[in-house]
C-alpha positions, 0 to 999 in steps of 0.5 A: 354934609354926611348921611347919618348911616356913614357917621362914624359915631352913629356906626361905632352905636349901631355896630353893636345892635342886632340890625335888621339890615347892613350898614353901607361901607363907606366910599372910597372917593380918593386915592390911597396915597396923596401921590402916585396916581388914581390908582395908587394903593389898588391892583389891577388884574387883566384877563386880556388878549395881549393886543394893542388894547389890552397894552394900552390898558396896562400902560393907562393903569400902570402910569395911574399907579395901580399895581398891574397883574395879568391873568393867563394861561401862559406868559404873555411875550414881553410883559411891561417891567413890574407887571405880574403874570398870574397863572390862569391855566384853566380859565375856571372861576376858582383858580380866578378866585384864588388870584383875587384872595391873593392880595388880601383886602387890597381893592382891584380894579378886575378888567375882563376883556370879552374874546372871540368864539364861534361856537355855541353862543350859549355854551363857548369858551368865552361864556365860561370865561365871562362866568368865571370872572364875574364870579371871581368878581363876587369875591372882590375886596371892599371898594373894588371895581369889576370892568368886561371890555369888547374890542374891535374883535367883536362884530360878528352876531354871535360877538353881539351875543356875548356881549349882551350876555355880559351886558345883562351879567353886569347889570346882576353884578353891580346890584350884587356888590354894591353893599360893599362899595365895588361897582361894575360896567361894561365898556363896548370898545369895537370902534374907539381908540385903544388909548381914549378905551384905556383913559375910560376903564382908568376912571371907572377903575378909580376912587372919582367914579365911586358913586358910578356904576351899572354903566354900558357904554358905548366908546367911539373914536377918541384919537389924540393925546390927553393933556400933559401935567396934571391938570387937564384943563389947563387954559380952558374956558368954562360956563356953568349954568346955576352954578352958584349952589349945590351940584352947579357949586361943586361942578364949578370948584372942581373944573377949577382945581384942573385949571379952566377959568370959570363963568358961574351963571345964576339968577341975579338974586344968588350973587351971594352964594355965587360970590362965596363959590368965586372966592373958594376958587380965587382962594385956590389959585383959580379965576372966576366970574360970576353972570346974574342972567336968568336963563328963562328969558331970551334978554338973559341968554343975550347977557351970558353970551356978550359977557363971555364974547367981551372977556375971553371969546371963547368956551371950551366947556359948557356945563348946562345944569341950571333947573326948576322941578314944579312937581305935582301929579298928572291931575293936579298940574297946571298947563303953566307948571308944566310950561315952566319946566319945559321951558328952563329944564329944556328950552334954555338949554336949546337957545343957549347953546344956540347963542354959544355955538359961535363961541366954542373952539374946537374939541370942546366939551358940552355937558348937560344934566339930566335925571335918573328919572328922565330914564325911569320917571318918578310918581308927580313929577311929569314935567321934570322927568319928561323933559330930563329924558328930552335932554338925553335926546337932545344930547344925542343930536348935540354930539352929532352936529358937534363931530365936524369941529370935534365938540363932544356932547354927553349926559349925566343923570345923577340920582339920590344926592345929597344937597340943601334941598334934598335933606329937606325930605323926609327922613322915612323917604330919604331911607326909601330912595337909599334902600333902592341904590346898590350902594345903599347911600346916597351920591354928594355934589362931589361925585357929580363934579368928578364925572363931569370934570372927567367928561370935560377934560380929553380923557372921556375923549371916546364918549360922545352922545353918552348918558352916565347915571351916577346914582349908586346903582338905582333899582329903576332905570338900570 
């Protein structure tokens, strides 16, 4: 399923007609070369510190397959064989600029690592040098990635000034650059592992988080390697809850590919399309099953986790994205329609996980799907978003009572994607919701899956109670 403004033949029309708007640039969702990494086929430019963190991110994108360069005014000692140093001798935006043209219509992926400067925390060195690297930013290559770091140097007030200064630059910046694919985060890195901060900026840096960005994130602990080879979850165990259709499909047959063995959850009566999910699966060399059980009822969550204690025993991944809108405004709705959202958006969530919790092994991962508009709140729809932003806190309290064993609880909040329901809207309201994304399109049930196939494996091991909006970069809630 593609939006028609990403249609080749359609754009080839409209290329031609004097449009009153711009057409989006097609997303770059994988990468470059088949072999080589995520990375592979985009530079990296790093204007670090030289510390242990900025030697992690080096070593992180370089095993990508990013071709590595470093912005300074002098060479750093014992660069990494490969890694370029690009002469940065007045940390002005211009010479910066001029390094980014350098490579041409080549993506980058621009890490900028904010420093520490007690000066004037309206007009220091590190200001200037953030202005300097989000203007350079601005002149970025189509499907480019601008990403501010703050390590563990940054814990003064005035440390806290900068960084809420590149916080509010970033939110401007994705905006600004979403027209031509690049998207832009800041990363807050004071009490995480410089490896798992390393594995972070890789994935926002690469074509899976395509339609992410606009993120501030927080990234704590995360000490331990990542899985060898490359499927992350190789002999992992797996529940996705309405997984039998759209997101919940794509979620399923992505955590497939990196080899966890899946449960599909679903109502009885989507067996069928259930079915077609376990043979894409089992067609790619997977394993999966499939649990008719409504989750509505305590009777159903009961089946989920006997059938899941009898086969395997033990879960290492729950994605709980099974959910009902009933939407009508304030007014018009009904104390039942309200109830019946709450009561699978949220409450299912609460009772199931409860039944699971004896199930999870260690450093498991617990993903819930919440909504943009749990963060910003939608016209009619006050049931859903308010149990949506329910689950965000829900999130947070999973996360806290998860650290004993390790467990990682963390949040998606997808926006405008394309699915079966969704393209039943209307066409004028379907422009509408495009228009307020910076990336001016809409999301797929893929770029859902790829986030939470990143936060179900141990590379997204520095985020724990985190709530990722991968919505383009929506006008509300940002």
């Amino acid at each position: 399923m593609q939006d028609w403004s990403l249609d080749p033949r359609i754009r080839a029309i409209l290329s031609k007609l004097p449009l009153p708007f711009s057409l989006p640039t097609e997303l770059r969702r994988t990468p470059s070369r088949a072999e080589g990494g995520e990375l592979a086929g985009m530079r990296a430019l790093l204007t670090g510190l030289g510390d242990d963190l900025d030697r992690a991110l080096l070593s992180t994108v370089r095993q990508a397959g990013a071709e590595v360069g470093v912005a300074a005014a002098i060479p750093w000692s014992s660069l990494p064989v490969g890694v370029r140093h690009e002469s940065w001798p007045d940390d002005t935006a211009e010479s910066l600029i001029q390094i980014v043209r350098d490579g041409g219509e080549t993506p980058v992926l621009l890490v900028h690592r904010l420093g520490v400067d007690s000066g004037d925390p309206a007009r220091n060195s590190q200001t200037d040098r953030l202005f300097a690297a989000a203007q350079a930013a601005s002149h970025l290559p189509a499907n480019s990635r601008f990403v501010i770091v703050a390590g563990s140097d940054l814990s003064s007030d005035s440390s806290e000034l900068l960084i809420a200064l590149a916080s509010g630059t970033v939110r401007t910046a994705f905006k600004e650059f979403g027209r031509i694919g690049t998207t832009a985060h800041l990363v807050r890195a004071q009490s995480a592992d410089v490896g798992a901060v390393a594995e972070l900026v890789a994935y926002l840096g690469g074509p899976h988080a395509a339609f992410v960005t606009g993120l501030d994130l927080r990234a704590s602990g995360g000490q331990g390697e990542i899985s060898s080879g490359n499927r992350t979850l190789n002999g992992k165990h797996a529940l996705v809850t309405g997984g039998a259709r759209g997101i919940g499909a794509a979620i399923a047959l992505r955590l497939a590919q990196e080899g966890a063995a899946i449960w599909i959850n679903d109502l009885s009566s989507a067996a069928a399309p259930a079915e077609a999910v376990i043979q894409a699966i089992v067609a790619a060399g997977g394993r999966a099953q499939f649990i008719g059980a409504d989750l509505g009822t305590e009777a159903g969550i009961t089946e989920i986790a006997a059938s899941i204690k009898g086969s395997a025993g033990k879960l290492d991944v729950v994605v709980h994205n099974a959910g009902i809108t009933r939407d009508k405004t304030l007014r018009k709705m009904s104390l039942q329609n309200w109830r019946q959202v709450l009561q699978i958006d949220l409450g299912a969530l609460v009772r199931l996980q409860a039944a699971l919790d004896p199930l999870m092994a260690n450093n498991s991962s617990l993903i819930a799907m919440s909504s943009v508009m749990g963060i910003a709140g939608n016209f009619g729809q006050a049931n859903y978003t308010a149990a949506k932003a329910a689950v965000l806190e829900l999130t947070r309290q999973w996360a806290r009572q998860g650290a004993v064993r390790g467990t990682r609880a963390n949040a998606i909040a997808p926006g405008f994607i394309l699915t079966e329901m969704t393209a039943q809207i209307p066409l004028f309201n379907r422009e509408m919701a495009k228009q307020l994304t910076a990336l001016a399109q809409p999301g797929t049930p893929d770029d859902v899956a790829e986030l939470a196939c990143f936060l179900a494996s141990p590379r997204s091991r520095a985020l724990n109670g985190a709530a990722l909006r991968c919505d383009g970069g929506m006008a509300l809630g940002a």
